[in-house]
N, C-alpha and C positions, 0 to 999 in steps of 0.2 A: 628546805633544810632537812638533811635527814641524818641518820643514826646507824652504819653499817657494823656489823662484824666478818670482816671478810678473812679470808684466808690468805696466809703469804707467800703469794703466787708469785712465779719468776720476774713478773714483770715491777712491783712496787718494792720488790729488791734491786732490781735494777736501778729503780729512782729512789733505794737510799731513805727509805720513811720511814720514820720513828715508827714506836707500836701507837700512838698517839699522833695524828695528822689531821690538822686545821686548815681545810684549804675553800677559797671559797663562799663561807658561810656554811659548811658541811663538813660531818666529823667522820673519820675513815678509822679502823679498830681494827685493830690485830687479834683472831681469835687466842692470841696467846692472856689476853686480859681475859678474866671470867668475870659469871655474875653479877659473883659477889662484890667486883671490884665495880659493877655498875653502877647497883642501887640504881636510884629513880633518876635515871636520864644520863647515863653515861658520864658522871662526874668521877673520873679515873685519876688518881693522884701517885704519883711514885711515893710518896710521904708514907703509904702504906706498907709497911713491913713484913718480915714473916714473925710466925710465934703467937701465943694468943695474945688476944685485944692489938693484933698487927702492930705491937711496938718489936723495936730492936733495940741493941744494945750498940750505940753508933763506938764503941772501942772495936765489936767483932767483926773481922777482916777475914774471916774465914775463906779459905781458897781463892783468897787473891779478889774479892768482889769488894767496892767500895760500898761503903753503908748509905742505903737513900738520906736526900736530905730534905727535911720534912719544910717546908714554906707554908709564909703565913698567911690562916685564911685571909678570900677580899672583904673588905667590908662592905656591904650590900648598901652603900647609901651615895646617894651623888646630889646635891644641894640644886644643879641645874637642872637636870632630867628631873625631877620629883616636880620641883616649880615648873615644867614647863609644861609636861604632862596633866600637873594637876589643874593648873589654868585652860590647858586647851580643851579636855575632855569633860572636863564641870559634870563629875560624875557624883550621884548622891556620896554622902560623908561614909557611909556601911559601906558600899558596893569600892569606894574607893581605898576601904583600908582592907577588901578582898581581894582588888586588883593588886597594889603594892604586895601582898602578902604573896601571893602566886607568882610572881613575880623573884620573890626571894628562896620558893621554895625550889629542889632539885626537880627536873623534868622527868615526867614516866617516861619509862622503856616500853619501845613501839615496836612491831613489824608487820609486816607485809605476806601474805602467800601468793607469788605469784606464777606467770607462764597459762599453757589455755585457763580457762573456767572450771574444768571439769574436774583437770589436774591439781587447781589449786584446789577445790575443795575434797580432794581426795587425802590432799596433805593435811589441810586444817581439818579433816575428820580425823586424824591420824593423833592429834594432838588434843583433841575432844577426847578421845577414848581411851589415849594411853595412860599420858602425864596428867593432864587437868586430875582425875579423879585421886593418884595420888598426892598431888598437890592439897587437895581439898581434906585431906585426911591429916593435915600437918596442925596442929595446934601450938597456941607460942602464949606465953603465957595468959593461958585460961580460953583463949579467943584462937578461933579458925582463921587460920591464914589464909588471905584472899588470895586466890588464883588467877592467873593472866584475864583477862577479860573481853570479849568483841566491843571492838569502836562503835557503839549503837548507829551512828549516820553513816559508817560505809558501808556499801554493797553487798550482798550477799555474805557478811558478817568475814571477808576476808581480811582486814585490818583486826589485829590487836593490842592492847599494852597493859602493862602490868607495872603495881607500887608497891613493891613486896620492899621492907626496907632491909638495908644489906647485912645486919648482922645477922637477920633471918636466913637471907640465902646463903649463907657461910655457913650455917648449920645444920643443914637438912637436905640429906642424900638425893630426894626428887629433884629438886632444884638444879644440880649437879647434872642428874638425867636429861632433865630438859633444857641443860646449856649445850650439852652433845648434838643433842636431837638441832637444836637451833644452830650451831657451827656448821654441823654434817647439810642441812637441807641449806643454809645460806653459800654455802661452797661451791655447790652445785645448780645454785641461780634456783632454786624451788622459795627461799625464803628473800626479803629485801628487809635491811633494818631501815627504819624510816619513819623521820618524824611524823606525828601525826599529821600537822596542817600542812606540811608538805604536801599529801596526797591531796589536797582540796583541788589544787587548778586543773590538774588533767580530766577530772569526772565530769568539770564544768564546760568542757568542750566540744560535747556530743562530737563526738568523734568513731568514725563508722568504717569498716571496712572497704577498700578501696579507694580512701582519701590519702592526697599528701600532706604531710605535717612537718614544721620546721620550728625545732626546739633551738631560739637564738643564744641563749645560754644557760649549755645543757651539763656539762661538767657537776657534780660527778655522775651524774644520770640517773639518779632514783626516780625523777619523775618524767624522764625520755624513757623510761623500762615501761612504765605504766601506758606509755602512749604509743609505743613498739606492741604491747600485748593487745590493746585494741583493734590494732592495723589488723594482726591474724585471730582476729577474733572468731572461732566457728570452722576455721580452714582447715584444723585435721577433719572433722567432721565430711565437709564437701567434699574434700581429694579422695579420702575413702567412697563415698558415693557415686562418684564420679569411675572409679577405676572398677566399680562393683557393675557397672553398668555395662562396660566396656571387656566384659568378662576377669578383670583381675580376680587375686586369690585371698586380697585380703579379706577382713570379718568390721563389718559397718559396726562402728560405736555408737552410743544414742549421746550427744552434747548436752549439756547442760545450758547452753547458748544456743535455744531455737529457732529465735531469729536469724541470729547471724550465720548458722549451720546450714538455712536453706541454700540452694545454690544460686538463689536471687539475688542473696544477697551479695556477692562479686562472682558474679559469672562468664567474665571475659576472658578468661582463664585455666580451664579445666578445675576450676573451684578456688586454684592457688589464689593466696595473695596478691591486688594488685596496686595496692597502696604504699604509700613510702615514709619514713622517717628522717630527716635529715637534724641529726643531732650535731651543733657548731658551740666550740670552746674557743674564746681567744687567746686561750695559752695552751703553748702545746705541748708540755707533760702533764697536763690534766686534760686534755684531751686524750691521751692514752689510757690513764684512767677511767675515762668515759667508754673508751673500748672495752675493756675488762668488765667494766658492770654491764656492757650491753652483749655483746659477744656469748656471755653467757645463754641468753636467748636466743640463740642461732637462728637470726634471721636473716635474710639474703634480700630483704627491703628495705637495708639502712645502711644511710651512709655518715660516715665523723668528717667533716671538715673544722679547720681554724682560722677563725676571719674575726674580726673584728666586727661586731654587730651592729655599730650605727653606720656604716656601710657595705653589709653584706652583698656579695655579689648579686648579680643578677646569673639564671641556669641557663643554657641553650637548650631547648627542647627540640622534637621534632615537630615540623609543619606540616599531616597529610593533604590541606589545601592545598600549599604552593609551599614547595621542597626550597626553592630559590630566595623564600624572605625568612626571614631571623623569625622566630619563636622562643616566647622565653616563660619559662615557668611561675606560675601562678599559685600560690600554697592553699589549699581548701580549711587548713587550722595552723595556729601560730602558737606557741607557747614563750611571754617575755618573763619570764624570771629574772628580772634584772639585775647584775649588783647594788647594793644597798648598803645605809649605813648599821645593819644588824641589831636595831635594838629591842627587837620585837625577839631578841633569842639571849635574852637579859638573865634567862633561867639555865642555858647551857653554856655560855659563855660568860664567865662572871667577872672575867677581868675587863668587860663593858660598863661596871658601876664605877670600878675607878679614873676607867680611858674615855667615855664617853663624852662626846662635845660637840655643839650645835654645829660646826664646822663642815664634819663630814656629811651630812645629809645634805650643807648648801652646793659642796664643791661636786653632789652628784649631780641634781639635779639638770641639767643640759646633757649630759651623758643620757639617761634614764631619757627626758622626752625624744632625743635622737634617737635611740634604738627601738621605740615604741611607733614613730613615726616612716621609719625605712621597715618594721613590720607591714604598718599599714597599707605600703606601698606593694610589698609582696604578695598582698593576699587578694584572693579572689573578693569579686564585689558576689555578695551573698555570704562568701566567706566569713568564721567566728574566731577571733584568739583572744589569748587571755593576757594580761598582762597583773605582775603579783612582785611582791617586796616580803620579806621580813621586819621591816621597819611600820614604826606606826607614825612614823612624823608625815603627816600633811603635806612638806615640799616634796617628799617623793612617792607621794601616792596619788593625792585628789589633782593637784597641783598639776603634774604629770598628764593626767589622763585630759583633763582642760586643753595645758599647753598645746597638744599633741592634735585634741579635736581640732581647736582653732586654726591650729597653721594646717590640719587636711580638710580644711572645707569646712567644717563647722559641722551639728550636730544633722545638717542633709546628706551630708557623706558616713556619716561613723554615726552609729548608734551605740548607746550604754546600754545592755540587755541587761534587764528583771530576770533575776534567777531565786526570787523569793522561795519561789515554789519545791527550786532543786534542792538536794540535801535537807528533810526537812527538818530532821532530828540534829541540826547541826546548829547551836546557838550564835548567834552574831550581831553585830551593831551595826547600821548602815552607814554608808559613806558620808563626808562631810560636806554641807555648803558654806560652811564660814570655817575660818581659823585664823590661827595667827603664825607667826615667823619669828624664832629668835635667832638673830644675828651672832655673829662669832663674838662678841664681847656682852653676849648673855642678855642684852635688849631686846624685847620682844616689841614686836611692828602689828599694827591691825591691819594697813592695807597700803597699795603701794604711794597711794596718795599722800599717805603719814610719809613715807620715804624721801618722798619729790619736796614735801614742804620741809623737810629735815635739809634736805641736801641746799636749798633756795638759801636758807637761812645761816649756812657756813660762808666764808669768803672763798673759800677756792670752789664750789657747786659739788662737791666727791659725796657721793650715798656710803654709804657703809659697806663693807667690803662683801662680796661676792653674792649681795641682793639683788633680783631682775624680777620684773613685771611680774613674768609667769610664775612665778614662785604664788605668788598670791590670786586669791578670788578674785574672779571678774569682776569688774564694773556694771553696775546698769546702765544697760544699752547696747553694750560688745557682744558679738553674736558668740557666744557661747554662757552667755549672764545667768538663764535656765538652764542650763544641762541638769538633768535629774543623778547629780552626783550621791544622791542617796542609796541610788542603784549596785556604788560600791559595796564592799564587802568587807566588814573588820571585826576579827578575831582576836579576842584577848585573853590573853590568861585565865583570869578567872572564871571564865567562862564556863569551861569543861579541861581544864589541869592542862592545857597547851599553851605553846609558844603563841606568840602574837602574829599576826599574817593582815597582810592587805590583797584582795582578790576584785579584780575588774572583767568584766568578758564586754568585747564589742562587738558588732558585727561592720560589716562594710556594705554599703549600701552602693557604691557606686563610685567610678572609678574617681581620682582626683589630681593635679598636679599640686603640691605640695609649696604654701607659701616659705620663704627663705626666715632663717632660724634670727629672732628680735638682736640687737647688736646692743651688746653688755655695754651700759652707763660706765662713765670716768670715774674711776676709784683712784685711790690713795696708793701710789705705787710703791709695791714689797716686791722683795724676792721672793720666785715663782715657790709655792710653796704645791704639797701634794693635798688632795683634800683630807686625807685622811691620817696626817702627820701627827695632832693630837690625839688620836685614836689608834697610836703603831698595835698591832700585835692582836687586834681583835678579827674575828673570822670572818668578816666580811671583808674586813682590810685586804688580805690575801685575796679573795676572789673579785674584788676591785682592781687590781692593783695592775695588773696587763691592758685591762680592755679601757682605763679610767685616766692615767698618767697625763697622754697626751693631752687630754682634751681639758682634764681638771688643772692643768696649769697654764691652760689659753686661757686667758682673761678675754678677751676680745677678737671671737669667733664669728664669722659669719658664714651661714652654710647657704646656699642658694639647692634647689631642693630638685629631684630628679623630673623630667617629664615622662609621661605616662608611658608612653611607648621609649625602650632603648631604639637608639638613633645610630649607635658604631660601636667597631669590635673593641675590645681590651688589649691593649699593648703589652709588653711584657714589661715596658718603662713604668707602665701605671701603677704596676704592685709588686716593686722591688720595695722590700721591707728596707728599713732604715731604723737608723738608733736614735734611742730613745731619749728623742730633745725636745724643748716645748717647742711649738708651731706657732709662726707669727699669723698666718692665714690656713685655715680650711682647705682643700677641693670641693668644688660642688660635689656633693653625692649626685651622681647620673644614677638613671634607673640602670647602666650599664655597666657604671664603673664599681670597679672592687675598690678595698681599700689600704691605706700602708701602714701596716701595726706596729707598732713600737716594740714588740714582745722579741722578734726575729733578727738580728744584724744580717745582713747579706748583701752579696755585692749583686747590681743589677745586669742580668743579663742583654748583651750588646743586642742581639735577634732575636724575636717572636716567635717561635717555632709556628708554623704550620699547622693546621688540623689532621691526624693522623700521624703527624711523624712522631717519634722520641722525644718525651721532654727529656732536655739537658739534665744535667746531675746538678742539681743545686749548692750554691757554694755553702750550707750547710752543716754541711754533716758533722763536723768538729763542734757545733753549738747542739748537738744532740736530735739535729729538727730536719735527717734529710729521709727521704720518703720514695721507693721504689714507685715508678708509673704502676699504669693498671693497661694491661693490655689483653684484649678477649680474642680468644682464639676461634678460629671460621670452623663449621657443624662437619667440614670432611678433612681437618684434621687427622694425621696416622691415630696420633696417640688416643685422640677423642674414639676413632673410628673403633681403635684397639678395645680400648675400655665396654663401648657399647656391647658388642662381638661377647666378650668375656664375661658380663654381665648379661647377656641379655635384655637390655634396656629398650623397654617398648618405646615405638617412634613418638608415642605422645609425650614424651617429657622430653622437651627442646633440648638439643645440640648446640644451641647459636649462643648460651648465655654463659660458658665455662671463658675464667676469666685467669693471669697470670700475672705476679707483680714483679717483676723485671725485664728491664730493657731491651732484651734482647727477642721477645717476643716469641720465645722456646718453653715449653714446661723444664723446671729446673727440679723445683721440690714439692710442690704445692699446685694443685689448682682448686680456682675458689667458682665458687656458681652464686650468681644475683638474680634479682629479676630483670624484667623486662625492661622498665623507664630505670632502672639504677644503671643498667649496660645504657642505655640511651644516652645519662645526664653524663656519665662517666666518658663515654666517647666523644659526646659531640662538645665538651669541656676541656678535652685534652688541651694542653700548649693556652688556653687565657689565662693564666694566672690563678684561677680555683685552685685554693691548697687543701684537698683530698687526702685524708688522712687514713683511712677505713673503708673498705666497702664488703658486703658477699661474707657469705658463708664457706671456710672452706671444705671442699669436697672429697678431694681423692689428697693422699700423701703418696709421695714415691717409696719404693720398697725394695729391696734385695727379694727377688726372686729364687727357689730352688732350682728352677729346669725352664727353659724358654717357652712352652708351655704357658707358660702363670703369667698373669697379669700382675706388673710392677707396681700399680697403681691400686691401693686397697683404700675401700670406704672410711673415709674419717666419722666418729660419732655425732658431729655435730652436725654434720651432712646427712645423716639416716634418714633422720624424720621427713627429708625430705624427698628422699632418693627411693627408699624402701620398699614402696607399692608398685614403681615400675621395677623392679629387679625379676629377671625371668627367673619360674620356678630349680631352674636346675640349681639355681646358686642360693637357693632360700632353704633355712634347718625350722622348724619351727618345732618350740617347746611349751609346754603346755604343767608340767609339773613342777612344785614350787621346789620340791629339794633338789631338784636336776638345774635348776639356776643357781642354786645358793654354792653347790660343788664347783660351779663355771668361776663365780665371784671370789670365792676362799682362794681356790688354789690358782697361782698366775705359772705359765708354762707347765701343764702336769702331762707329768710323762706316760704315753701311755708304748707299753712294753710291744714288743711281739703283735702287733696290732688287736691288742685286746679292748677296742672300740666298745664292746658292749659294759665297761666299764661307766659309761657314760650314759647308764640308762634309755632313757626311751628315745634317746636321737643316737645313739651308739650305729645303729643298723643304718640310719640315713648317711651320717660323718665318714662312715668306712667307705660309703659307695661314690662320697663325694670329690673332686678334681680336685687340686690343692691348691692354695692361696686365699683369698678372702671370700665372704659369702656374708649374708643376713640371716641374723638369727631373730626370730621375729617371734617372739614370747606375749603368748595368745591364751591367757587363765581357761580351765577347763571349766571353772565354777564350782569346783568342790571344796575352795577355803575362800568364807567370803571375805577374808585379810588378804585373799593374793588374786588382786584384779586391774593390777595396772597391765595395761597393753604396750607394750617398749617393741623396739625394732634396735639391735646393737650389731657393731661389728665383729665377725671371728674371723678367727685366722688358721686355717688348717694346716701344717705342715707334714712332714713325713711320720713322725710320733708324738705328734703335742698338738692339742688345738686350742686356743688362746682366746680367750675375751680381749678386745682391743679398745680397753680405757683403763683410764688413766685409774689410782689408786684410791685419791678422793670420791671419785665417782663409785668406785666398788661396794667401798666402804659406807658409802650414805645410801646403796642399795641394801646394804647386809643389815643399816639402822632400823631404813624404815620398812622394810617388809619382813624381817624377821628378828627385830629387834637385838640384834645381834654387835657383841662388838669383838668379836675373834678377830684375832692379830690376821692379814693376809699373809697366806704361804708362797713363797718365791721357793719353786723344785726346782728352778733352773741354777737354782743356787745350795738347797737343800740335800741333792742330790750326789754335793759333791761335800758333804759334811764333814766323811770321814780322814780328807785328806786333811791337809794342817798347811798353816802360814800361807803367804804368797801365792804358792803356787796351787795349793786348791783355787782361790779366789778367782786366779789367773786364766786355769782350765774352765770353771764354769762360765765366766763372760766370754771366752770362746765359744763356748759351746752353746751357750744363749743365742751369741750370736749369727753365728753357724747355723743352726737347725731351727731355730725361732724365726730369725730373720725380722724379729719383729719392729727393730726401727734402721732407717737408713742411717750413713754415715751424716749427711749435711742435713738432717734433720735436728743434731743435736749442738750444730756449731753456735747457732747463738741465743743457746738456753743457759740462764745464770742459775746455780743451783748450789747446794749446801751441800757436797762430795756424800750423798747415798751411796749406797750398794751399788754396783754398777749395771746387774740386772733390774733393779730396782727404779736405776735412772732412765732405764731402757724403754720400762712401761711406763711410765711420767712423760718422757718425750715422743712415744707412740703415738699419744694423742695430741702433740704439739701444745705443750706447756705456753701460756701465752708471753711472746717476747717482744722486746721493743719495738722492732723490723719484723713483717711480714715475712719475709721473702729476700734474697740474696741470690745473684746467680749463681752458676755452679761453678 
C-alpha cells in the first residue's frame, strides 16, 4: 500500500482522476494537495476550506466556485472487527487497547528516495543538509518540532516519515520548502511516496542483479520500482568500467554498491543489465498507471502486461539446446501482493470501520490461494517469492499459504523461509498456527470439523455460506498439519505507527504438478453476489474488483491444475476476453494456457496469427484497451545504420535490440531500445494471446531537421543514461561548471545573435565548431563545489542560433531545486523575444519561429498528448520530451 504525490502528467488526465484517487488499496495524489492538507498519513478532506482555522462561509459563491461541503467524521468503531479481532489475537489487555488506539490514529507520511544507491543517497543527503536543519529550528508551542525522521529498519536509512501535525505545517514557511523540494524530486521519479510496510516485501526477496522477476499484481507499482532498481543495481558503475577499458572517454564513478558494481556481478553484458521485471495488472487503466510510475525509471528490462493472475500465461523463451522444442520461462523471484480485504489499512482508509464485513475476506480466499499457487508454478525450483496482504484476517494470510503448500506438494516442494534474522530493527509478531473463522452472519467457527457437524445437524446438510476446508487449520495427520506457519510475518500497528501487513517468503524446492482446487460444499442458494458488496467503496474493493468478480461469484469452482512442462501452443480462441458473467466451470489452468478476464469485452478473433506476422488490431479500441504491436527492427536497417553514422555509436552497443510500436514495421515517431531477453519474450510471444502492454525504453524521437545533413532522429532523455558512453567524441559537449548548466536550464530557446557562441562560457568555443542537430552534453563536476557533483549525461539540440536543452520543464525545474536551490520562473526567448509585438499576431510569429529555427518537436509528436492549452512554445518543450500518453506510438 503506498502514498504518492505525483504530478499531473498527461496521462491521469487522460483517465479523468480526481485530485484524490483510491484504486487498488493504494492512494494516488495530485501535487495540487500540500502538506498541510496531509497531516499524518494523507487524510485529505475537501471539508477543508480557505481562510483561517480552514472554515468558509458556505453563502460565498465568489467567482462562480461552489462552497465544499464538509461530511461527517466516520466513527472509528465497528462492534464485529473489534470482537473478532480481539478474540483471534488474545493480545494482553495494554498492548490491546495500544493496538485499537493505532489503529484509530492518522497514518505518518512516508517516502522513499529512489533510482541507483548512489543517486539516492545523494538526494537524501540533500534533504539532511538543506531542510531538516531548518525544520529543527521551528518551535510550536514551547516544544521543537520534530523533523521527518529515517525508518530505523530500512536500508541505508533511504526510507523516511514524518508526524508533524497539520496545523504545524500550515504555519511554518520550511515546511512549505520542503513540500517543493518533495513535489519537484517525486516528478522526476528521484522521490516515491510510499507506505512504509509496503517497502517490506521487496527487501525480503534477495533479489540480485541479473535475475527475472514477476510482480503478479503490480499496479500502482511502488513496490515493482523497488524491484526494477534492484535489477540495475551497480550498472552505471560496470558500463562505465567497461567502456574505460575499451578506450572510451567517460570518467569511472566510485558506487556506493560494491558488490554489485563489480563486473561479476552481471557480466554477460558489457556490464549492462541482464535481468528483467515483468510488472502484470489485471486491469488495464491501472496498468497504464503502472507505466507512468515505472517509466519513470527508464529502464529497458521491463515489461507491463494485463492478465489475470491466477492464470497468467506461460513466456516462450529461447531453447539454445534445441531451437525445435518450446522453452518457457521460469521466474528466479515472484512478488504476490494479492488483493485483499484491506483491513490492515484501517488507519488510511476510515470508511473500513463503518463498511467492514467478515464477508469480503471469505469471498477472497480461493482467488488469493490461485494466484499464489500459478506463482509457485512459475518459479524456478531454488527460486524465492513473496507472497503479502494488507489484511490481518487469517483466511487470507496463514490460511492461503497452507492451502497453496498442500495442493503443490506439501512442505517437500515449497518451503516457509525464516527471515527472523532480515530486517532486524523491524518489530513483528509471527504467523499463526491456530485461529478461527467468522462467517458472513458474524459466527465465528474453530475448525472445519465444528462446520461439517453444523451442517450434519440441518435437514438439508448446507454449511454456512462461502466456508471451505482450506480456509481453516489442518488437521492432525494432513500433510501440511506442521508447517512452521510461525515463520510468517505480521505487522501491526502499534508496533512502530504503521499499517498492518501480512509477509510470507517461500522458496521452491522442486518442481511439482499441482493437485486440482477442493470443490466448494452445497450451500444455501443466493443470488450470485460480489465478495465485497458489504464493503462497496473501500480501497481494496477497487483493486479486487477486476481480477476477483469472476471467480468470487463461482460458488462451485473446480480448477484441475497445470502440468509441469507446457504440452501446446495458445490459440487465439483461448484468450478472447469475454464479459463479465459468473462461470458455471473453470478451465483447467495449463502451464500453457493464458486466461479470459472479465475486465476486457472483445470479440474473438476467427485466426491465430502466426509467429512473426502482424497481430490483428484488436476489436478494442473504443473500450480504451487497444495496443500498438511491438516490432524490432534488424541492426542494417537505413534509419538504424543512419543514426549510428551520425552519432558515432561504437559497434559495442548492439544494433539488434531497437524496437517500433506499429504495424507497419517502419519507424514512424519513436524508436524504443530493450534488452536482450525483453526483445526475446516480446518476439517469440508475438500472435499467442500475451497482452503486452509496455516494453523498452524510448530512444531516439523523430525531428524536423534544418538541412539533410542532420540526423532526424535526436536522443530522448530517458535513453541517455543509456546511450551516452558509446556516443563518438565528435557529438559529445562536456560541461564541468556549475553556472554554465544553471544558464542551459533557466533559459529554454536562447538566442544566440550573430554567432556569439562564447556567450555560452566554457563550451561556447566547442558549440560554435560543433555540426547541427543533437549531441550529449555530459556534465562532469570539476570538484570545486562540493554541492555540484552529480554526473548527468542530457540532451542538446543545436541549431543555426539557439542551442537547446532537450527536457522537459519539470525536469529543469527540479534541477534548478536541487542543485542550486533555485526556484526562478523558466525563460521561454522563443517567446520572449517577440514581447514587444502585441496580440495574436506576436504569439503567432514566435511559434513560427520556435518552430522554424528550434525545430524542436515534430509535428506527430504532439497528436496525442492531452494538455491544459500552455503557451505554445511552452507545449513544444513538454512534448520534446514525449509527455507520457495513453498509446505509445501511432503510425504516421
Amino acid at each position: 500500500m503506498s502514498l504518492f504525490f505525483l504530478p499531473p502528467p498527461p496521462t491521469l488526465r487522460l483517465l479523468r482522476l480526481p485530485k484524490l484517487s483510491i484504486a487498488s488499496g493504494h492512494i494516488f495524489v495530485s501535487p495540487i494537495a500540500n502538506l498541510s492538507n496531509m497531516g499524518r498519513g494523507g487524510n485529505f478532506r475537501k471539508g477543508r476550506g480557505g481562510g483561517r482555522g480552514g472554515k468558509r462561509n458556505r453563502d460565498d459563491n465568489r467567482g462562480g466556485h461552489q462552497p465544499y461541503t464538509r461530511y461527517p467524521e466516520v466513527v472509528k468503531q465497528n462492534e464485529r472487527l473489534e470482537r473478532y479481532y480481539n478474540d483471534l489475537l488474545q493480545l494482553p489487555e495494554e498492548e490491546r487497547e495500544q493496538f485499537w488506539a493505532a489503529l484509530k490514529r492518522e497514518l505518518p507520511n512516508s517516502f522513499r528516495f529512489c533510482g541507483s544507491k548512489g543517486h539516492a543517497l545523494a538526494v537524501k543527503n540533500l534533504l539532511q543538509t538543506r531542510y531538516i536543519p531548518e525544520i529543527t529550528r521551528i518551535t510550536y508551542d514551547g516544544a521543537v518540532v520534530e523533523p521527518p525522521q529515517p525508518v530505523p529498519w530500512y536500508p541505508d536509512g533511504l526510507a523516511w516519515w514524518m508526524t508533524t501535525p497539520k496545523n504545524v505545517i500550515r504555519k511554518f514557511p520550511p515546511f512549505s520548502a520542503f513540500q517543493k523540494f518533495l513535489v519537484s524530486e517525486t516528478s522526476v521519479g528521484n522521490i516515491s511516496r510510499q507506505e512504509v510496510v509496503s517497502m517490506i516485501p521487496p527487501l525480503l526477496m534477495d533479489l540480485r542483479p541479473g535475475m527475472t522477476v514477476l510482480d503478479m499484481c503490480a499496479a500502482p507499482g511502488s513496490k515493482a520500482a523497488q524491484l526494477l532498481e534492484m535489477i540495475h543495481r551497480g550498472e552505471e558503475a560496470r558500463i562505465r568500467h567497461v567502456i574505460k577499458q575499451f578506450g572510451g572517454s567517460v570518467d569511472e564513478i566510485k558506487s556506493a554498491d560494491d558488490d554489485a558494481a563489480r563486473l561479476e556481478a552481471d557480466p554477460s553484458d558489457d556490464g549492462r543489465a541482464t535481468g528483467m521485471l515483468i510488472a502484470n495488472d489485471a486491469d488495464y487503466k491501472r496498468s497504464h498507471m503502472l507505466i507512468h510510475q515505472l517509466k519513470r525509471l527508464s529502464s529497458p528490462n521491463m515489461i507491463v502486461t494485463n492478465h489475470d493472475a491466477t492464470m497468467y500465461p506461460s513466456l516462450r523463451i529461447p531453447n539454445p539446446e534445441d531451437p525445435s522444442k518450446p522453452n518457457y520461462l521460469k521466474f528466479d523471484r515472484i512478488l504476490a501482493d494479492v488483493p485483499c480485504s484491506g483491513d490492515g489499512t484501517l488507519r488510511k482508509n476510515v470508511n473500513l470501520w463503518k463498511d467492514w464485513a467478515p464477508a469480503a475476506a471469505l469471498g477472497l480466499h480461493l482467488t488469493q490461494v490461485r494466484i499464489l499457487v500459478r506463482a509457485l508454478q512459475m518459479l524456478k525450483p531454488g527460486g524465492r517469492m513473496v507472497y503479502s496482504t494488507c489484511s490481518m484476517n487469517p483466511v487470507e494470510n496463514e490460511s492461503v499459504v497452507a492451502a497453496a503448500i498442500e495442493r503443490c506438494g506439501g512442505p517437500d516442494k515449497i518451503e516457509i523461509v525464516d527471515c527472523a534474522d532480515q530486517l532486524p530493527l523491524l518489530q513483528r509478531k509471527p504467523g499463526m498456527r491456530k485461529w478461527k473463522i467468522m462467517d458472513k452472519s458474524a459466527r465465528v467457527w474453530n475448525s472445519w470439523q465444528e462446520v461439517e457437524d453444523h451442517a450434519k445437524s440441518t435437514e438439508d446438510g448446507i454449511t454456512p455460506s462461502r466456508l471451505v476446508e482450506s480456509m481453516f487449520p489442518r488437521p492432525e495427520g494432513s500433510i501440511c498439519a506442521d508447517l512452521p506457519l510461525e515463520r510468517c510475518m505480521r505487522v501491526y500497528a502499534h508496533q512502530q505507527d504503521t499499517g498492518g501487513f501480512f509477509i510470507t517468503v517461500l522458496q521452491k524446492k522442486a518442481e511439482f504438478k499441482a493437485k486440482p482446487e477442493e470443490v466448494r460444499p452445497k450451500e444455501k442458494k443466493q443470488a450470485p453476489k460480489r465478495p465485497l458488496e458489504e464493503a462497496e467503496g473501500t480501497e481494496d474493493a477497487k483493486k479486487q474488483k477486476t481480477e476477483t468478480d469472476e471467480s468470487a461469484k463461482t460458488e462451485d469452482v473446480v480448477i484441475e491444475e497445470a502440468p509441469v512442462e507446457p504440452v501446446e501452443e495458445v490459440k487465439a480462441e483461448e484468450v478472447a476476453p469475454v464479459e463479465e458473467t459468473p462461470a458455471t466451470e473453470e478451465p483447467a489452468a495449463k502451464e500453457e494456457a493464458t486466461e479470459t478476464p472479465a475486465e476486457t469485452p472483445a470479440e474473438t478473433p476467427k485466426e491465430a496469427p502466426k509467429e512473426g506476422e502482424a497481430q490483428p488490431e484488436r476489436k478494442q479500441k473504443q473500450q480504451g484497451s487497444y495496443e500498438e504491436p511491438f516490432k524490432y527492427l534488424p541492426a542494417d536497417h537505413e534509419v538504424i545504420k543512419n543514426i549510428a553514422d551520425f552519432y558515432k555509436i561504437s559497434p559495442r552497443f548492439p544494433a539488434d535490440r531497437y524496437m517500433i510500436r506499429n504495424a507497419t514495421g517502419e519507424p514512424a515517431k519513436a524508436i524504443y531500445y530493450t534488452s536482450a531477453l525483453v526483445r526475446d519474450i516480446l518476439v517469440m510471444n508475438e500472435g499467442r494471446g500475451v497482452k503486452f502492454i509496455h516494453g523498452g525504453v524510448k530512444m531516439y524521437v523523430k525531428q524536423d531537421a534544418p538541412s539533410a545533413e542532420v540526423c532526424r532522429w535526436r536522443i530522448q532523455s530517458e535513453g541517455m543514461p543509456i546511450l551516452h558512453g558509446y556516443v563518438g567524441a565528435e557529438r559529445v559537449v562536456v560541461l564541468k561548471k556549475k553556472e554554465t548548466l544553471k544558464k542551459l536550464l533557466i533559459e529554454m530557446f536562447p538566442k544566440i545573435a550573430n554567432g556569439e557562441w562564447e556567450k555560452l562560457d566554457e563550451i561556447g568555443e566547442r558549440v560554435r565548431d560543433l555540426a547541427l542537430g543533437c549531441c550529449v552534453l555530459r556534465v562532469e563536476p570539476d570538484g570545486d563545489d562540493e554541492e555540484f557533483n552529480e554526473h548527468m549525461a542530457l540532451p542538446l539540440w543545436k541549431s543555426f542560433q539557439s542551442l537547446n536543452l532537450m527536457l522537459p520543464k519539470e525536469d529543469r525545474s527540479a534541477m534548478l531545486l536541487r542543485i542550486y536551490n533555485d526556484t526562478t520562473p523558466l525563460i521561454n526567448m522563443g517567446i520572449k523575444r517577440d514581447a514587444p509585438k502585441e496580440g495574436a499576431e506576436a504569439k503567432k510569429e514566435g511559434e513560427e519561429e520556435v518552430k522554424a529555427e528550434e525545430t524542436e518537436t515534430p509535428a506527430e509528436a504532439k497528436t496525442d498528448v492531452t494538455v491544459e492549452a500552455p503557451a505554445a512554445a511552452e507545449e513544444q518543450v513538454k512534448d520534446a520530451e514525449g509527455d507520457v500518453s495513453m498509446k505509445e506510438e501511432t503510425t504516421a
